[in-house]
C-alpha positions as CSV (number, residue, x, y, z in Angstrom):
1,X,104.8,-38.0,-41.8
2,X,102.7,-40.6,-43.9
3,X,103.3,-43.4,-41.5
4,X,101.6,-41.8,-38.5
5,X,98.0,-42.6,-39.2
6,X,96.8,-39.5,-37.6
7,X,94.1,-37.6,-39.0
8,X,94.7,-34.1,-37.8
9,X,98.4,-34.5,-39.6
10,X,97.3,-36.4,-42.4
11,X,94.0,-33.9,-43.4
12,X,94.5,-31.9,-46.4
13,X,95.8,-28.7,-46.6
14,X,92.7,-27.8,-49.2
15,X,89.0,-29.1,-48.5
16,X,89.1,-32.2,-50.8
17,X,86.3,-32.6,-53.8
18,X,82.9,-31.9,-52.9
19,X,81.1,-35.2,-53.0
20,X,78.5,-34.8,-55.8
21,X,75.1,-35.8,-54.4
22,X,71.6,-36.1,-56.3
23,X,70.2,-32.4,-56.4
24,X,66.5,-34.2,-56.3
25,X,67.2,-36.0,-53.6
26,X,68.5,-33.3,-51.5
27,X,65.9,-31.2,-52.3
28,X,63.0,-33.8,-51.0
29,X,65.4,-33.9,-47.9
30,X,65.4,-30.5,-47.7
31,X,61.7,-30.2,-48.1
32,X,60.6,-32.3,-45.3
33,X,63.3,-31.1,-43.1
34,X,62.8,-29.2,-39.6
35,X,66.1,-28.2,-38.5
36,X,68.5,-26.8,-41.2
37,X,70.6,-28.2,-44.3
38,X,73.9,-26.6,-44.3
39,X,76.1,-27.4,-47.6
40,X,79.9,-26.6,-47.9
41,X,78.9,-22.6,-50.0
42,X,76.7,-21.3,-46.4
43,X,78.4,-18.9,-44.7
44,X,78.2,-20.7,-41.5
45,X,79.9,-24.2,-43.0
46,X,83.0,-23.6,-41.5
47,X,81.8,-23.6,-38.0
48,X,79.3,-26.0,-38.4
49,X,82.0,-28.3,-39.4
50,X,84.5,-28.0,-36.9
51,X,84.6,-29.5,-33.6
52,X,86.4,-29.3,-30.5
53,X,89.4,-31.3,-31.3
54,X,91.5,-28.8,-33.1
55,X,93.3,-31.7,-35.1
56,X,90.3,-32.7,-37.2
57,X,89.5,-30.3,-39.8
58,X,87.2,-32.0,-42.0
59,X,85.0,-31.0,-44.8
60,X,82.0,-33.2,-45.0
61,X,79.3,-32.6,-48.1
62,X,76.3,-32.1,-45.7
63,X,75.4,-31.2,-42.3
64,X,72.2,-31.6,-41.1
65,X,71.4,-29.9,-38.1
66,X,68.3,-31.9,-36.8
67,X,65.8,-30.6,-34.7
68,X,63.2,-33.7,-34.3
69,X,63.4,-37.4,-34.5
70,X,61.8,-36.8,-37.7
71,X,64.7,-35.0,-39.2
72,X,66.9,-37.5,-37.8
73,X,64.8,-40.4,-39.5
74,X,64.7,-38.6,-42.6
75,X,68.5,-38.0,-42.7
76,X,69.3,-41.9,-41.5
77,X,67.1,-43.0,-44.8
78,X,68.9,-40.1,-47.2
79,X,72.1,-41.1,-46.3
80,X,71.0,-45.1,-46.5
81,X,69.6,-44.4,-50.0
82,X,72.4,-42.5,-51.3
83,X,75.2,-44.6,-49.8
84,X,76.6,-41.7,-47.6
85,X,79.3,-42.0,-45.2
86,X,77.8,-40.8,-41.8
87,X,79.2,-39.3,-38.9
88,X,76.8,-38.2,-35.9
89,X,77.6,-35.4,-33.9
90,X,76.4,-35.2,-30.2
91,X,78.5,-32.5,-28.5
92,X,81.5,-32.9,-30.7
93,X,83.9,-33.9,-28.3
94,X,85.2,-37.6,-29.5
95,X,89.2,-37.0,-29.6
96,X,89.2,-39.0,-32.4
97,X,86.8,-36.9,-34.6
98,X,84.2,-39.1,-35.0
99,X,81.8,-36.5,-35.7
100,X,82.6,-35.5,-38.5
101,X,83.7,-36.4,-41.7
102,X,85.1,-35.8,-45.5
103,X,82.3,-36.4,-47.7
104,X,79.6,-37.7,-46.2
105,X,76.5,-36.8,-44.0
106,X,77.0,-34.9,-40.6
107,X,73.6,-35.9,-37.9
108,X,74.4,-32.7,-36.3
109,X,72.1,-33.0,-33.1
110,X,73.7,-29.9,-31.4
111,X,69.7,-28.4,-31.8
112,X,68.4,-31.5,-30.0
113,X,69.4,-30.8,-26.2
114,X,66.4,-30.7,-23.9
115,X,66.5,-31.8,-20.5
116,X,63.3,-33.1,-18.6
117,X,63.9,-34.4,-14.5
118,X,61.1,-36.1,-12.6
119,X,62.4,-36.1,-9.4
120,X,59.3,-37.7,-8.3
121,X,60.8,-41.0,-10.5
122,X,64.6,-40.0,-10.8
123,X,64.7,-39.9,-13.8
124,X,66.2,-37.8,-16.4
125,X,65.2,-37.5,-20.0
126,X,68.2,-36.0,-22.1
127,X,67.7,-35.6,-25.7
128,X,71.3,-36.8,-28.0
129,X,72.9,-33.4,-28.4
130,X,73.0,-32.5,-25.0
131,X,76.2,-31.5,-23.3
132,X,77.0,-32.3,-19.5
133,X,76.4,-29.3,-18.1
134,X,73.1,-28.9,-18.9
135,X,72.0,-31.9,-17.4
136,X,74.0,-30.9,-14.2
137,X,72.3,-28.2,-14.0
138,X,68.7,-29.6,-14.9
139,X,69.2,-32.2,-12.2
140,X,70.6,-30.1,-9.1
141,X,67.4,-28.0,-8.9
142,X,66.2,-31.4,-7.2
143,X,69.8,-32.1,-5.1
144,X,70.0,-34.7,-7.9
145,X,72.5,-36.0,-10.6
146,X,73.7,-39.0,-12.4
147,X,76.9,-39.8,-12.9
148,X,78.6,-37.8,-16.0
149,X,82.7,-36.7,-17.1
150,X,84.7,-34.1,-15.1
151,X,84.5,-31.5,-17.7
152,X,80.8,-30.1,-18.3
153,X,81.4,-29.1,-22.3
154,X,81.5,-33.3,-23.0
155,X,78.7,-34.8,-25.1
156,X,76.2,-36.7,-23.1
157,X,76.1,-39.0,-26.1
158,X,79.7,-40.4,-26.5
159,X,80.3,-40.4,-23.4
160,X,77.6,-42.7,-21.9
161,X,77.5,-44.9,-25.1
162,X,81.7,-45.7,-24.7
163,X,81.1,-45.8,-20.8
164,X,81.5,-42.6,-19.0
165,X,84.4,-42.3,-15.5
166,X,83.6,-39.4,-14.2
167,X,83.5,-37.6,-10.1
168,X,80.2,-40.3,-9.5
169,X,81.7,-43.4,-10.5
170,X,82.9,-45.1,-7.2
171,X,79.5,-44.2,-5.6
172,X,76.8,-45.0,-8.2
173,X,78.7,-46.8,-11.3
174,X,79.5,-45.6,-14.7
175,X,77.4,-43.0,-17.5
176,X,76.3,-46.5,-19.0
177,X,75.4,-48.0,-16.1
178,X,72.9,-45.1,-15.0
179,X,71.2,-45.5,-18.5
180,X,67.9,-47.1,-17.8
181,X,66.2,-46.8,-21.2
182,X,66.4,-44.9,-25.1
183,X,65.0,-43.9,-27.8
184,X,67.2,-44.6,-30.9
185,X,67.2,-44.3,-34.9
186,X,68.2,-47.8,-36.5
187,X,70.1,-48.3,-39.7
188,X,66.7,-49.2,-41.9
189,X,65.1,-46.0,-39.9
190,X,63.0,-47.4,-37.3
191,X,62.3,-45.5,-33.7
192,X,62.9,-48.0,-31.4
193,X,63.0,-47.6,-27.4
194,X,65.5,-49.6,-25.8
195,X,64.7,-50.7,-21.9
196,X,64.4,-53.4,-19.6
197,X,61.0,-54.6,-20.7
198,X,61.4,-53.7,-24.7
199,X,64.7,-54.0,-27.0
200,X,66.5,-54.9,-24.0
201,X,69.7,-56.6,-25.7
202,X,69.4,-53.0,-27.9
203,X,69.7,-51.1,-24.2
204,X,72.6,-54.1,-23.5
205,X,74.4,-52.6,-26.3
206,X,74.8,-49.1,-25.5
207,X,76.0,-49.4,-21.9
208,X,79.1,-49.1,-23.0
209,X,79.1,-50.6,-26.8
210,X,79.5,-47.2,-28.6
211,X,77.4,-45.6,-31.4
212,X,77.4,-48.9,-33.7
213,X,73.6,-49.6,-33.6
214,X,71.9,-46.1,-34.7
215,X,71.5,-42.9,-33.8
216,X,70.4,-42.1,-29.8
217,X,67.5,-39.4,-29.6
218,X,66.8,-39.6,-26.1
219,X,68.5,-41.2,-23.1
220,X,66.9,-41.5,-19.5
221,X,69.4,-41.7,-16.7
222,X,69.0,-42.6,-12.9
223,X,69.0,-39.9,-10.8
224,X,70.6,-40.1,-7.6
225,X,71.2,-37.5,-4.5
226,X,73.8,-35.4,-4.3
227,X,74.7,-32.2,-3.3
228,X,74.1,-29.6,-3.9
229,X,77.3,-29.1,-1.7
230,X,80.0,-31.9,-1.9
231,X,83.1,-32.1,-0.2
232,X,86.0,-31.9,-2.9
233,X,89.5,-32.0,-2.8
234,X,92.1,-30.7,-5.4
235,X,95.5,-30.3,-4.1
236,X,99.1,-29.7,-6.3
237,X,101.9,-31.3,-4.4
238,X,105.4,-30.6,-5.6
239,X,106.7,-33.5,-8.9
240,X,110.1,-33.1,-8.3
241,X,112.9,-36.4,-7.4
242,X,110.8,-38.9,-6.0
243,X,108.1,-36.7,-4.7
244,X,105.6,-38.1,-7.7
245,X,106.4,-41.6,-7.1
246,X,105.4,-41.0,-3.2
247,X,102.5,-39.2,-4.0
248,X,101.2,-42.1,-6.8
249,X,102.7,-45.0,-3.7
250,X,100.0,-42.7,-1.3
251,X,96.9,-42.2,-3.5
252,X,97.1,-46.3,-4.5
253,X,97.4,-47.0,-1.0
254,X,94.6,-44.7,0.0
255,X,92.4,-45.7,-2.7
256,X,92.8,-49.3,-1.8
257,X,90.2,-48.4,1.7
258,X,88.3,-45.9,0.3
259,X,84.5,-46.3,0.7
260,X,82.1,-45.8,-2.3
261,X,81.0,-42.5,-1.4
262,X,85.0,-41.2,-2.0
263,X,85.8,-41.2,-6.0
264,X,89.2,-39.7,-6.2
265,X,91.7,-39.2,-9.0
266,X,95.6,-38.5,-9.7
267,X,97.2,-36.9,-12.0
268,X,100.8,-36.0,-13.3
269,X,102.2,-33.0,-15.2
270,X,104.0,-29.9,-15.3
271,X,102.5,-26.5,-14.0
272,X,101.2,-25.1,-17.4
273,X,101.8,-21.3,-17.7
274,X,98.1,-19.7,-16.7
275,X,98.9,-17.5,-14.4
276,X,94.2,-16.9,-14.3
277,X,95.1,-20.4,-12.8
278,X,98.0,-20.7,-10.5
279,X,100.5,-18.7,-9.4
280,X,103.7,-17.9,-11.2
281,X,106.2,-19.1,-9.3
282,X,105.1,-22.9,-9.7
283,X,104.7,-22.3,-13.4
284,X,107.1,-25.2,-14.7
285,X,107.7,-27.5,-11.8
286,X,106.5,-30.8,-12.3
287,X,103.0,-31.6,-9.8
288,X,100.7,-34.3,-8.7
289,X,97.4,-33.5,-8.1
290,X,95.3,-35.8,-6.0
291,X,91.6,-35.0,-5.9
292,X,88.4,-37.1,-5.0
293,X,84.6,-36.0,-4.6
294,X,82.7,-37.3,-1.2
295,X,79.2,-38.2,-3.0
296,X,77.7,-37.9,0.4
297,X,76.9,-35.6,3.5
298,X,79.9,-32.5,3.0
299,X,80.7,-33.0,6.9
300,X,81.2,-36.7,6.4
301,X,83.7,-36.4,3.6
302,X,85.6,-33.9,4.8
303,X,86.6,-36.6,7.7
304,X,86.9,-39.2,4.8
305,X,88.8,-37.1,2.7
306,X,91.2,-35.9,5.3
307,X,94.0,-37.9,4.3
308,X,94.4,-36.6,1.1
309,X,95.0,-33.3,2.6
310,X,97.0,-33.9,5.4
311,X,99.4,-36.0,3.0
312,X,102.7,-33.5,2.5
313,X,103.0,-29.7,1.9
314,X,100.7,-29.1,-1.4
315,X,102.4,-26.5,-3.4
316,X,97.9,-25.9,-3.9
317,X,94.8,-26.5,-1.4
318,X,91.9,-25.5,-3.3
319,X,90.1,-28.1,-1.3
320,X,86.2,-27.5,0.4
321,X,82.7,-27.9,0.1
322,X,81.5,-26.4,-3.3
323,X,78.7,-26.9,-5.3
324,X,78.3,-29.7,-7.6
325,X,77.7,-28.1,-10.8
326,X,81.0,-26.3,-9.8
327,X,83.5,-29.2,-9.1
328,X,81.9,-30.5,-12.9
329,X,83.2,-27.4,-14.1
330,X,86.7,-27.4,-12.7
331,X,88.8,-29.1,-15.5
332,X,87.0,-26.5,-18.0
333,X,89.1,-24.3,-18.4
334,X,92.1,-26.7,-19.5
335,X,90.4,-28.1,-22.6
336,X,89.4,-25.2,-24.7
337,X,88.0,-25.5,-27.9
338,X,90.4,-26.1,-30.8
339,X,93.4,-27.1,-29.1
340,X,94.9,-30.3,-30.1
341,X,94.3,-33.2,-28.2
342,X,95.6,-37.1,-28.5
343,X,94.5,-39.4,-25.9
344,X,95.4,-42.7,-24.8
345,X,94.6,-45.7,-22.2
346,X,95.4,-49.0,-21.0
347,X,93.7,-51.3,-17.9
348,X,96.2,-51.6,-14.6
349,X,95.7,-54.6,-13.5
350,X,98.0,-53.1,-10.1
351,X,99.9,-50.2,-9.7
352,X,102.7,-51.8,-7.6
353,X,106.2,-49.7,-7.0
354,X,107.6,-51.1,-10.2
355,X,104.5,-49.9,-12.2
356,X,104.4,-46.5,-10.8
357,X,108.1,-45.8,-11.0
358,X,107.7,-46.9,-15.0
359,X,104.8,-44.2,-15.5
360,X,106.4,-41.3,-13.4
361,X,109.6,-42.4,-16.2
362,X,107.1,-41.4,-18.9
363,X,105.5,-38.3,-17.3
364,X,108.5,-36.8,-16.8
365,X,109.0,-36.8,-20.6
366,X,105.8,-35.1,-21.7
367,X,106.8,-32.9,-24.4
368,X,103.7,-30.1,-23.6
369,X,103.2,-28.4,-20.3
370,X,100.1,-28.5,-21.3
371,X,99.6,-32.8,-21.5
372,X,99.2,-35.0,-18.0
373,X,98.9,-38.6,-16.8
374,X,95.5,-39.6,-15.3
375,X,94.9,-42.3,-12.9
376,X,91.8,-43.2,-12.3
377,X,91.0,-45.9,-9.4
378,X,88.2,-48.6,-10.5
379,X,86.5,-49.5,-7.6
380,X,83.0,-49.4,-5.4
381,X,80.0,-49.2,-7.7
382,X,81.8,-49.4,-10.8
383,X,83.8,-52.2,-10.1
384,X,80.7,-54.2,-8.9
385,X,78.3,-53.3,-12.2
386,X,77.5,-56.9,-13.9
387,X,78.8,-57.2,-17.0
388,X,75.4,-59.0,-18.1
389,X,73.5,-55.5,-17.8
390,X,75.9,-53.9,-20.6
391,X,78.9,-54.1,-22.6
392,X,81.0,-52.0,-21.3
393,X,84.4,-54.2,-20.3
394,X,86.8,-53.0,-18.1
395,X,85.9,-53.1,-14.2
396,X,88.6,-55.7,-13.2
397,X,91.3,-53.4,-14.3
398,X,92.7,-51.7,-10.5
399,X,93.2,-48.4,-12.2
400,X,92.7,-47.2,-15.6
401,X,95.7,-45.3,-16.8
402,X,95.2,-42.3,-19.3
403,X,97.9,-40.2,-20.9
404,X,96.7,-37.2,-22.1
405,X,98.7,-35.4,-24.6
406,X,97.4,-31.5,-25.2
407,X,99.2,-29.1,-26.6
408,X,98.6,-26.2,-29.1
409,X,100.9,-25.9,-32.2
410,X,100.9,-28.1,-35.0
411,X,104.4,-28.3,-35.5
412,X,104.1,-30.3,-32.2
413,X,101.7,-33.0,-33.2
414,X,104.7,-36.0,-33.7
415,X,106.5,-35.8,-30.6
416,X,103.2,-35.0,-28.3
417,X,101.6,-38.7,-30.3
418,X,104.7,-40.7,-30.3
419,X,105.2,-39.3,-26.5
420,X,101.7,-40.7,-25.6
421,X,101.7,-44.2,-27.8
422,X,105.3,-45.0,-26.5
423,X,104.2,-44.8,-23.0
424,X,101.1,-46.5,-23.3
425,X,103.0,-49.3,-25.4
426,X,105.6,-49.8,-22.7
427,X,103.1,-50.2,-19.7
428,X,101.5,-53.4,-21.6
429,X,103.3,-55.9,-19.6
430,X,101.1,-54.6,-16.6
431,X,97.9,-55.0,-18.0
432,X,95.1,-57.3,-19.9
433,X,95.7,-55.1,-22.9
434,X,92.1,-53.7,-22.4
435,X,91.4,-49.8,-23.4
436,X,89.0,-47.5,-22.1
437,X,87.8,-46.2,-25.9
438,X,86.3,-43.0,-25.4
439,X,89.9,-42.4,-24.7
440,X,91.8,-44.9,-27.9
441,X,94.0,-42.2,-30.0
442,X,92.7,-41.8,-33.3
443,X,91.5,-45.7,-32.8
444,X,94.6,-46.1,-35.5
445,X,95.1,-49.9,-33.4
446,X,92.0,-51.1,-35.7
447,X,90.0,-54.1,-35.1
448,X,92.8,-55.9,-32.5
449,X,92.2,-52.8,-30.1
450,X,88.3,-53.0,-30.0
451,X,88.5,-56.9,-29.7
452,X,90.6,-56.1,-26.3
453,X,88.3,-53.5,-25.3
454,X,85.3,-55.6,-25.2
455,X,87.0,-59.4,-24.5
456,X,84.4,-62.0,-23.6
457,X,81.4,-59.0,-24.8
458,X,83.0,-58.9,-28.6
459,X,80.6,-62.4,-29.9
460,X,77.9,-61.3,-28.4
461,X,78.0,-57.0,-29.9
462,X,79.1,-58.5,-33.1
463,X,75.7,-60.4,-33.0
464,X,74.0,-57.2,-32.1
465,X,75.4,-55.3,-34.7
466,X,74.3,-58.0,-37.4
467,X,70.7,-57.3,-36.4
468,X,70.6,-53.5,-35.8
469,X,73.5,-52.2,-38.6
470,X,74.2,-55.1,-40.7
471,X,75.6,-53.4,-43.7
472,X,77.7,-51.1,-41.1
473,X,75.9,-47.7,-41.5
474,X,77.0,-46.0,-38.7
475,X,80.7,-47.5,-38.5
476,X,82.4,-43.9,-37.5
477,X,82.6,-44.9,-33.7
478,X,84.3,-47.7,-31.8
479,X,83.4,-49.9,-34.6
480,X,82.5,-53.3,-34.7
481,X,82.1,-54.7,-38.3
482,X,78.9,-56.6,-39.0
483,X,81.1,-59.1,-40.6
484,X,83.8,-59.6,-38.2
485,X,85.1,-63.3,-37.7
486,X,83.8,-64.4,-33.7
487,X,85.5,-67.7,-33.9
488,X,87.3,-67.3,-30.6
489,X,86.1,-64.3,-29.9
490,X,86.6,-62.9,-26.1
491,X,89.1,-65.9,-25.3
């Protein structure tokens, strides 16, 4: 299948040619290095080279496993000096597979994941390879947290730099906009800290503007209260006839008055078969889950989050107060390592009858029991951040829709794409043609996709990127070329 552009069906069914890099060089890497230097003969190559996305099997001619700033300074010049594709690994979890790659230089900063809280300040220091969870967990010793994914294995790096929707973002904004200051690696090697008072069009840039202008270190986050019991709401209601349409008609409706404390989501599929996770008899039918998270007092949201429960007879009610770091965990178990994943978005700019009754068309035809169709409502905090403090574009949307296509055999990868590309194709007539890209495929849309992402913000990260990367060093991530044309740029 040639045409498909994907790269978990296009690798090769061999590792390709080892890249063939100056032994002197390596060895002066090697010399001054703190962490470790792992070549394609060490026994642990091959799981130091794959990453959580089962589709991307790559074989790239050096990971470094970092374990300072120093190591990652040194690694930034090697691979400068030697002309290296690089790829930097946070916690490994880009669907698209952008950490990693054939060839080149892995940052591995899997070693580099401590987390410091002053709760005194609210503030969170989290070094580039930490994961989710650990910052949960770091933060709710003090009842506080900043707002992160739903699924606690996620990269705190990829995440915040692309934006980060998670259970916080109604009440206190996106990842990005929680990011107050960082310490990053530039292109020519340089430690720069990126905050309001110094490098603040550097800080500008990664709310939201991806890895294009070096390598993060160290982000610090606002810290806000919560928990450590919030009110939480998961409940399976029954897919079948027009039951998914009413659901979808409800949860717009409801998420049209719902205060900024309530951050709810909907989401369409079939009952996979884990019978660890619901019962047997539903295995198969189609659902809609509607959940939300009260970011507030647990006896206030269970009043505001009533409605959700009261709507129909849930086939589920796993609803209640439960701990924080627990609702961050919930979705865990349905992304495991090494299945195959291929995700897609697009901005709603409504989700009127006519829209929704076009997406339940499409969720109906999922080809895995394993895939669903997220709806995520873009309101409250989020909706009111000021696209001046970052560059992450994409609060006017009404909802962001996500199909997520997961399944587990290879034989399956065509039909579970096409299925998600052919839906997210046919809903363009309903929105600006804006993505969410820490959710873009395989970004195989190219340079017209990331244009639409960042609209008016394009010009001005184009400019960015001419000053921080201007030869395009770190271009595996929701690239923006140094040299791309801005004549009309964001119009």
């Amino acid at each position: 299948m040639p045409n498909m552009d994907m790269p978990g069906m296009n690798e090769q069914a061999t590792p390709p040619a080892v890249t063939e890099l100056d032994p002197g060089a390596v060895h002066a890497l090697a010399a001054r290095f703190q962490g470790r230097i792992i070549r394609p003969l060490d026994a642990d190559y091959d799981e130091a080279r794959a990453v959580w996305n089962g589709m991307i099997d790559r074989y790239p001619a050096l990971i470094a496993r970092c374990a300072s700033v120093d190591d990652v300074v040194a690694t930034v010049n090697f691979a400068r000096e030697q002309r290296l594709l690089v790829a930097v690994r946070g916690g490994g979890h880009n669907v698209a597979g952008n950490a990693t790659c054939d060839g080149g230089l892995v940052i591995d900063l899997s070693r580099m994941r401590r987390v410091e809280v002053d709760p005194g300040a609210r503030i969170a220091r989290v070094e580039g390879g930490a994961t989710w969870g650990a910052v949960d967990a770091a933060t709710q010793a003090y009842g506080l947290a900043t707002p992160g994914g739903v699924f606690s294995r996620t990269g705190v790096a990829g995440l915040t730099l692309g934006g980060g929707y998670g259970w916080l973002r109604s009440t206190y904004g996106l990842s990005c906009d929680n990011l107050v200051a960082a310490q990053v690696v530039t292109a020519d090697g340089r430690v720069l800290r990126a905050s309001e008072t110094k490098n603040r069009d550097l800080l500008w840039g990664l709310r939201g503007g991806g890895g294009n202008f070096g390598v993060v270190t160290e982000f610090e986050f606002q810290l806000h209260p919560v928990g450590p019991g919030v009110m939480f709401v998961f409940t399976l209601h029954d897919g079948s006839g027009d039951n998914m349409a009413r659901a979808l008609r409800f949860y717009r409706d409801f998420c049209a008055s719902a205060p900024d404390a309530v951050n709810p989501i909907a989401s369409c599929g079939v009952v996979p078969p884990h019978p660890e996770l619901y019962p047997v008899e539903i295995h198969g039918r189609p659902f809609t889950l509607l959940g939300a998270l009260y970011a507030g007092p647990p006896e206030e949201g269970e009043r505001a989050l009533q409605p959700l429960r009261d709507f129909g007879a849930p086939l589920i009610d796993a609803s209640g107060v439960r701990p924080y770091v627990e609702v961050q965990r919930a979705f865990d178990a349905d992304y495991p390592d090494g299945m195959r994943y291929y995700w897609k978005s697009l901005n709603l700019m409504r989700l009127d009858d006519a829209v929704i009754a076009r997406i339940v068309a499409h969720a109906r035809q999922q080809p895995s029991p394993l895939s669903t169709t997220d709806l995520w409502s873009v309101g409250g905090a989020m909706k009111r951040g000021d696209a001046t403090r970052g560059a992450f574009h994409g609060r006017h949307a009404a909802f962001l829709l996500s199909p997520e296509a997961n399944w587990e055999d290879p034989r399956d990868d065509e039909a579970n794409i096409r299925w998600a590309r052919e839906f997210v194709a046919d809903m363009r007539e309903f929105s600006d043609g804006g993505r969410y890209l820490n959710f873009a495929g395989f970004q195989e849309e190219g340079d017209a996709m990331i244009r639409g992402a960042f609209g008016p913000q394009y010009a001005r990260l184009v400019a960015l990127k001419r000053r921080y990367d201007p030869t395009n060093l770190f271009r595996l991530n929701q690239n923006i070329p140094p040299d791309a044309d801005i004549g009309g740029a964001g119009n």
